[in-house]
C-alpha positions as CSV (number, residue, x, y, z in Angstrom):
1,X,-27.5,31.2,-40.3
2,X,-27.5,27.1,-38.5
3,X,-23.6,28.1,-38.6
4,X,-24.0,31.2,-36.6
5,X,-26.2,29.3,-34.3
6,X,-23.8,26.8,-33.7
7,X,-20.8,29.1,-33.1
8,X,-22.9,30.8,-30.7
9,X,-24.0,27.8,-28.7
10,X,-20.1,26.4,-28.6
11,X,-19.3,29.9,-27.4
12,X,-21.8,29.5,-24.8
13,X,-20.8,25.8,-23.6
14,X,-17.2,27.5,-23.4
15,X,-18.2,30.1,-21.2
16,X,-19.7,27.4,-18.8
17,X,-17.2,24.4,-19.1
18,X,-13.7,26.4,-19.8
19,X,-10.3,25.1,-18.4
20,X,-10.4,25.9,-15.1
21,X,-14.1,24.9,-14.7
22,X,-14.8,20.9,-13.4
23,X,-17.4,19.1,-14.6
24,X,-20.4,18.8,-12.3
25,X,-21.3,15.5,-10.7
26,X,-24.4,15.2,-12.6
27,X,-22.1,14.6,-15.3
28,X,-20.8,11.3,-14.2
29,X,-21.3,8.4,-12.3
30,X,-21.0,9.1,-8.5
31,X,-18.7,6.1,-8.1
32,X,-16.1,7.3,-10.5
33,X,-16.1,10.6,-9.3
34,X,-15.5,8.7,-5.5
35,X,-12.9,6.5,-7.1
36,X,-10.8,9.7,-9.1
37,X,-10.8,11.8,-5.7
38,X,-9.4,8.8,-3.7
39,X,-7.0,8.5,-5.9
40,X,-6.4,12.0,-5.8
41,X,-6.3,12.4,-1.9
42,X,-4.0,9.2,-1.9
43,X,-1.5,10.7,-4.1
44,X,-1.7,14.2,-2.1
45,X,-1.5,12.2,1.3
46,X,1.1,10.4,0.6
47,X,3.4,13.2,-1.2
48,X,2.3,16.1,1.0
49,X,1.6,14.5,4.0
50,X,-1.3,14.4,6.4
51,X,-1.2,18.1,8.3
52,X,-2.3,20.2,6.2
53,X,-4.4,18.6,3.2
54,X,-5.7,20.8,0.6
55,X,-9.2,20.3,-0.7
56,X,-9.1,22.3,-3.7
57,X,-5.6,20.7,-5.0
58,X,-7.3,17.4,-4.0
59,X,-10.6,18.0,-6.0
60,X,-8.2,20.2,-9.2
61,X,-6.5,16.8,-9.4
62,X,-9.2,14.8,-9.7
63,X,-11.3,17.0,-12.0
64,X,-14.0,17.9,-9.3
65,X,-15.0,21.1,-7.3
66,X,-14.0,21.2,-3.8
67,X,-18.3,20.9,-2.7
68,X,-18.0,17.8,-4.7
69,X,-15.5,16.3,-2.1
70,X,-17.5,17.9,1.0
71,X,-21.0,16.1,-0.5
72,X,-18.8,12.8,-0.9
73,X,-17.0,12.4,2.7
74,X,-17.7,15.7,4.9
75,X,-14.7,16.9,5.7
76,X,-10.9,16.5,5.3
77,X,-11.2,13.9,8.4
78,X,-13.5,11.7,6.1
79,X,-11.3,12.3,3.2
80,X,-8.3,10.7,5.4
81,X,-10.1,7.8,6.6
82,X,-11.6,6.6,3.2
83,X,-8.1,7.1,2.0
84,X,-6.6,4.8,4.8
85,X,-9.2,2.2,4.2
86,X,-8.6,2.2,0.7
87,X,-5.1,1.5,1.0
88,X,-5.1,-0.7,4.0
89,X,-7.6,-3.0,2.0
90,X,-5.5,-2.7,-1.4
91,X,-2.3,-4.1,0.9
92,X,-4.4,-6.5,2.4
93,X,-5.5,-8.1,-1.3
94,X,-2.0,-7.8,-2.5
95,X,-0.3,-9.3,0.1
96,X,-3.2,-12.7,-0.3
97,X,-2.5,-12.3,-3.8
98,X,1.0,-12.9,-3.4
99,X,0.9,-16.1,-1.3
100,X,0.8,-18.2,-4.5
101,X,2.3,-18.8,-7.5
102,X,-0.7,-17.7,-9.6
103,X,-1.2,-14.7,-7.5
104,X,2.3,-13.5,-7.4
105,X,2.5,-13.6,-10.8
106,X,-0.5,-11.1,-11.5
107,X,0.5,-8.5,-9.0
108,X,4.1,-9.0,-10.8
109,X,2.2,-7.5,-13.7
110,X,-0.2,-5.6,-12.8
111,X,3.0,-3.7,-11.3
112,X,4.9,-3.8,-14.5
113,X,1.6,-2.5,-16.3
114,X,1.1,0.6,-13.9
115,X,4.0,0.8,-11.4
116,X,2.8,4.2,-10.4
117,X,-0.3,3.0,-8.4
118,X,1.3,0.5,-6.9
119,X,4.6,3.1,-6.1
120,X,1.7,5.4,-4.4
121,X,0.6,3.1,-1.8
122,X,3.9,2.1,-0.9
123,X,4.5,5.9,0.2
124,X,1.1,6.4,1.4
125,X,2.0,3.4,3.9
126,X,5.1,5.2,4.3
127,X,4.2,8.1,5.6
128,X,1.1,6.6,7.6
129,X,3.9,4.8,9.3
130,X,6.2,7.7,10.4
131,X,3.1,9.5,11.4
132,X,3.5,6.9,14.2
133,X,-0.1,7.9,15.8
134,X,-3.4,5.3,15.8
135,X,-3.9,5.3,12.4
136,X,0.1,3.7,12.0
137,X,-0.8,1.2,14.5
138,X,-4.0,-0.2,13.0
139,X,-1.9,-0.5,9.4
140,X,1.0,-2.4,11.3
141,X,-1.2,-4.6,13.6
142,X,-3.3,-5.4,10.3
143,X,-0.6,-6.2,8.1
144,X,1.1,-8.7,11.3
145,X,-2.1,-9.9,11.6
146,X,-2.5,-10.5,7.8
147,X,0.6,-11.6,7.4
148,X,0.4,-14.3,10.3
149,X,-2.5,-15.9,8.1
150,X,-0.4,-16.3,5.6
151,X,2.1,-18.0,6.9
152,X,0.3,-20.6,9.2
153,X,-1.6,-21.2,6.0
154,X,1.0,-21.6,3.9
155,X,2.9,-24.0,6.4
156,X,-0.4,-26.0,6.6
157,X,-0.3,-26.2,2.5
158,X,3.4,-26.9,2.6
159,X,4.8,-24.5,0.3
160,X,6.8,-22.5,3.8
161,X,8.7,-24.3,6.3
162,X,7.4,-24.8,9.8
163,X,8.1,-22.2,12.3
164,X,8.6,-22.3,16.2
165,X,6.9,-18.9,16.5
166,X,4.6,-18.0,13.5
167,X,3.7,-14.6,15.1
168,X,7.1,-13.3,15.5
169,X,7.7,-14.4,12.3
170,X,5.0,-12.1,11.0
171,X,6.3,-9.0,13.0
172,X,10.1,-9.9,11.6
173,X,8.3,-10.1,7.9
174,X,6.0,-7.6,7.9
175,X,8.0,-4.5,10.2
176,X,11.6,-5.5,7.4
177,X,8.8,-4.5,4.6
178,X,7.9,-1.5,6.4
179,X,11.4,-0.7,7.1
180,X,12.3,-0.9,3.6
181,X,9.6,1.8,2.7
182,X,10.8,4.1,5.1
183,X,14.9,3.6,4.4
184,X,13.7,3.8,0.7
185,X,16.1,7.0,-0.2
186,X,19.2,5.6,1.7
187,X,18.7,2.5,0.1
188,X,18.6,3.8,-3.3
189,X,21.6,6.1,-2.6
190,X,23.5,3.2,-1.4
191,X,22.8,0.8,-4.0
192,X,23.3,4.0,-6.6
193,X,19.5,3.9,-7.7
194,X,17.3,6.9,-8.9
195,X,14.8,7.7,-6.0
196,X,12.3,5.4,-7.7
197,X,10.6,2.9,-5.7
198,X,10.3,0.5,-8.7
199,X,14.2,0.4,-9.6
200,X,14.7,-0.3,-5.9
201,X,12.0,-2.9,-5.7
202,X,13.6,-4.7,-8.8
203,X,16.8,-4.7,-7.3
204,X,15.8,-6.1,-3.9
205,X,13.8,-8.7,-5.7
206,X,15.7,-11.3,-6.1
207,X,18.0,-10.9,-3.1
208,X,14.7,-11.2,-0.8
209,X,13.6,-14.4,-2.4
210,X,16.7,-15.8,-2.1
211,X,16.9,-15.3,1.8
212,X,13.2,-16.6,2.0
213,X,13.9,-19.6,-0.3
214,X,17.3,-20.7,0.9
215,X,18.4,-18.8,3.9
216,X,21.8,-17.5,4.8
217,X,23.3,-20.0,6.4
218,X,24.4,-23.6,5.3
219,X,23.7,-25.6,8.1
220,X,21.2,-25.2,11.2
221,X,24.5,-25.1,13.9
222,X,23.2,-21.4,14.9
223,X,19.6,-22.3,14.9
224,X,20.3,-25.2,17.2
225,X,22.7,-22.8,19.4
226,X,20.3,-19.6,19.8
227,X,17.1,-22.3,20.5
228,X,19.2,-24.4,23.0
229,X,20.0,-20.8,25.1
230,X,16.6,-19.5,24.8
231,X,14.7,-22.7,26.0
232,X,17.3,-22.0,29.2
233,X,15.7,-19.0,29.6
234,X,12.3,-20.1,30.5
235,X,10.5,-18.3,28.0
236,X,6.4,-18.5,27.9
237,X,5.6,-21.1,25.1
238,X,4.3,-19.4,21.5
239,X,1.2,-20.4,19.4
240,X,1.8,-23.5,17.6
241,X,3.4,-23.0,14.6
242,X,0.8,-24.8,13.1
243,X,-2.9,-24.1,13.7
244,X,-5.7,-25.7,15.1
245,X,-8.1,-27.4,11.9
């Protein structure tokens, strides 16, 4: 008879919870149902694009019911803009991770460890980018501006070489980032790489570091040439390339 009982209550949980039935919110913690439908809403951003987001693929994918994503941020608007934060603050953390040695080498493996996450908000930025609306210009001027910390700083602490104009510098650095993440598949076809971010990452690796670390030429003849005609040109003076303390 307890056996009967018990089939009949399993039977009864099934009819409640079956596949295509997501758990309600009461059963777990509001944060990790926030976290699971960002990443959700990330990954369908960033592979669908931003025109014509679906709330129900968005809440099948991350286990939840559609009203559970309406309770959370309102709308598909709100959806977008805790997605763009997200990112922009994940880029923001990675790229001060990477300024030193220590830093560089846990995003190194937190990459190795779960290349997909990282892969996903590279194309998130991607497409955020060749939207080329508001939204790309806040991610752009926040990553110049980002990276133009970084490098003053890191001149100040000696581990870059001064620069005459730090805040180009940044644009040059940050825009030749971006522009890799949007010539992504032309660069894998050329170099003969899957369409995989990470291959192409691992192959551009090295190559990158060695242009920061050594440069291209072997002497300074063209840097003295192309800053002998542009002081010529009277050009408005830059920031210094060091900081005020």
């Amino acid at each position: 008879m307890s056996g009967m009982i018990r089939l009949l209550t399993q039977m009864a949980l099934m009819v409640g919870n079956g596949p295509d039935s997501a758990p309600s919110m009461d059963e777990k913690p509001q944060e990790d149902i926030k976290a699971s439908i960002l990443k959700s809403g990330i990954a369908h951003f960033a592979t669908e694009g931003f025109s014509k987001p679906s709330l129900d693929e968005i809440a099948h994918a991350a286990g939840v019911n559609a009203s559970d994503v309406v309770e959370l941020f309102e709308n598909r608007d709100g959806l977008r803009q805790a997605c763009d934060e997200s990112v922009l603050q994940t880029l923001v953390r990675w790229a001060h991770e990477k300024a030193t040695l220590e830093g560089m080498n846990e995003v190194m493996h937190s990459y190795m460890v779960d290349p997909g996450s990282y892969q996903m908000q590279m194309s998130y930025l991607g497409r955020v980018v060749r939207e080329n609306g508001s939204v790309a210009a806040r991610f752009v001027d926040v990553l110049v501006d980002e990276s133009e910390a970084i490098i003053k700083a890191s001149i100040i602490d000696g581990i870059m070489r001064p620069s005459d104009d730090p805040r180009a510098l940044a644009v040059l650095v940050a825009t030749t980032a971006l522009g890799m993440i949007i010539m992504a598949p032309h660069i894998e076809r050329i170099l003969g790489l899957p369409a995989s971010q990470q291959q192409m990452l691992r192959r551009l690796a090295m190559p990158a570091l060695e242009l920061y670390t050594y440069g291209l030429y072997t002497n300074d003849s063209y840097l003295k040439l192309v800053r002998e005609a542009i002081s010529t040109l009277n050009v408005p003076p830059q920031d210094s390339q060091i900081p005020d303390a």
